[in-house]
N, C-alpha and C positions, 0 to 999 in steps of 0.2 A: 474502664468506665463502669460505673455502679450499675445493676441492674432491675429495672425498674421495670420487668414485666408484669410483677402482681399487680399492678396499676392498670393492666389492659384487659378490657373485655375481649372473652372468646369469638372465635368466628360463629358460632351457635348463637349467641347474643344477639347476633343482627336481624336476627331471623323470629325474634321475638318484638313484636311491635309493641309501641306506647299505645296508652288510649286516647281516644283523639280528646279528651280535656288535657291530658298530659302534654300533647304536643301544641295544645293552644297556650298551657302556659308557658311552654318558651318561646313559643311565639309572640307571646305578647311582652317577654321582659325585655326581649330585642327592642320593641315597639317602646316601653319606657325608655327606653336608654338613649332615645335620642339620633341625633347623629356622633354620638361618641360608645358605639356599642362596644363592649368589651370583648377580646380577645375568646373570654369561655364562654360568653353569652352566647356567640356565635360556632362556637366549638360546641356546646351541648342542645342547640339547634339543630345543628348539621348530623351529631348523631341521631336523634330524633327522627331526624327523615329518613337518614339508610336506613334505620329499625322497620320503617313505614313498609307496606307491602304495594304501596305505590310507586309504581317506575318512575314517574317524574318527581312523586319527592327523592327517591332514593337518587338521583341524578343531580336535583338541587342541592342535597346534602354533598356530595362529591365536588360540586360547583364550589361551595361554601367553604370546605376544608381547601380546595385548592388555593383558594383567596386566601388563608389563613395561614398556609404553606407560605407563601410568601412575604406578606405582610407580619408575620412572628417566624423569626430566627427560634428561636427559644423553645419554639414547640414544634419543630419540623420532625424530628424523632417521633414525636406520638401521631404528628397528620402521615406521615409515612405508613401507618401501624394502619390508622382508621382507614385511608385511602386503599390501600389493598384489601380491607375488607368491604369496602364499598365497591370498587369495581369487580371484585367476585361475587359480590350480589349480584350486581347488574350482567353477569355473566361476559364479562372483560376480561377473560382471565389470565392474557397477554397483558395486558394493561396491569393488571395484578401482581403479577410475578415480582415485575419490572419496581413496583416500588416494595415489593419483601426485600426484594435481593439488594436496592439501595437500601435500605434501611437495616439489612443483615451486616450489611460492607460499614454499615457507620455505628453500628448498635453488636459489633462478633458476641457481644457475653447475653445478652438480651434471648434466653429461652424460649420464650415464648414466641416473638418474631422465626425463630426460626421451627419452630412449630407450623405456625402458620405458613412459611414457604414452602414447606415440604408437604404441607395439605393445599396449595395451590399446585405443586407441582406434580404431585398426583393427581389430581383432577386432570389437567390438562397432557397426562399419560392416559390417563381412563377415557378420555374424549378423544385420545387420538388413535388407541387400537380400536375401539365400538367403530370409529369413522370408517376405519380402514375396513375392516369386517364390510359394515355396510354396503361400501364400494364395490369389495371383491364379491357380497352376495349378488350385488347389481348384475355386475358383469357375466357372473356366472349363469345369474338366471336367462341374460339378454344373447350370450352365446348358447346355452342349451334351447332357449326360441329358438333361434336362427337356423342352429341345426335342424331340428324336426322340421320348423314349416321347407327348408333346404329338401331335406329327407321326402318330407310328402311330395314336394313340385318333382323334384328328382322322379319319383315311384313312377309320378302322372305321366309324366315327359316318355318313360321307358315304355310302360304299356303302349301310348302311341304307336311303339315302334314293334308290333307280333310277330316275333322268329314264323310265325305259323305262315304269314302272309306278307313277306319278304320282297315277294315277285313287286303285286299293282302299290302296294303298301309304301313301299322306300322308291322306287322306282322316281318318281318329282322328287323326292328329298337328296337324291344322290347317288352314289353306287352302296355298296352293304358295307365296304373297309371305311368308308366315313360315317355309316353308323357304329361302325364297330369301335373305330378314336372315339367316338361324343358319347358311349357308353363307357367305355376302359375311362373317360376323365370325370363324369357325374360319378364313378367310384370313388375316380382318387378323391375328388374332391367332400365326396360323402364321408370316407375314410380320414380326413384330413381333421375334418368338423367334430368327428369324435374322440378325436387325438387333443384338439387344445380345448373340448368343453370338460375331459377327464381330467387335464393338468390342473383348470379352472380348479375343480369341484375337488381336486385333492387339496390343493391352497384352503380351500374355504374350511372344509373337515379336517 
């Protein structure tokens, strides 16, 4: 199959918008055309509006190629092209992938296309280790909490209890071998908290 990627505009192109008399005049030649609008009137509309910095035109435009997708055989190859850069505008980028990768499978010699799937599918590499970071920063910060305020209640709880004054002190709390287990286990468990906040914080670093 002949390759026709010099015919397609870059992913950067989308990102560059019309000015809004540019996108009135395709909008209006739709509007002449009747109910018999043509096939590119409606393909050079629909780009127009992914270019747009507006989420609902960029979404209408997608709307429109989809329509065109079906309604033209003949131009499924290039809505394939447009359409994955329109839902990675819209930050769809599952939705994206999904028509490179058809469009790689029907289009192997087509450069360009495969350009573009491998800049979708980095992206969605780059948004999934950032995520992941994010999470494990979460967790780490929300277990190093836990521990300290653990740590401060712990400290509070022990003073309570003054080796000095044992006798009137513990005496309503119990005998001193059952303060002695509820200390020996505010360690371990003291000890424990800074065992998985250090696993945490080496994952993260």
């Amino acid at each position: 199959m002949t390759d026709r990627s010099f015919n397609l505009p870059t992913l950067e192109e989308a990102y560059k918008p019309l000015q809004k008399e540019q996108l009135e005049i395709l909008y209006h030649q739709l509007l002449s055309e009747g109910e018999l609008i043509s096939i590119q009137s409606r393909f050079n509309y629909a780009w127009g509006l992914i270019k747009s910095q507006s989420i609902e035109d960029q979404r209408l435009g997608v709307k429109i190629l989809t329509d065109v997708f079906k309604d033209s055989p003949q131009r499924r190859r290039e809505c394939l092209y447009y359409l994955a850069i329109g839902t990675f505008k819209l930050g769809e980028f599952a939705e994206s992938r999904r028509f490179a990768e058809t469009l790689v499978a029907f289009d192997p010699e087509n450069q360009q296309a495969k350009v573009l799937k491998k800049t979708i599918e980095d992206k969605i590499t780059k948004d999934g280790l950032v995520g992941g970071l994010m999470i494990t920063g979460v967790i780490a910060a929300g277990v190093a909490g836990a521990a300290w305020f653990f740590r401060q209640s712990a400290r509070q709880r022990l003073l309570q209890w003054d080796v000095d004054s044992v006798g009137d002190t513990l005496e309503p709390l119990g005998n001193v071998w059952g303060e002695g287990n509820l200390c020996a286990q505010l360690n371990r468990d003291l000890t424990f908290m800074d065992v998985v906040g250090q696993r945490i914080w080496n994952q993260v670093v």
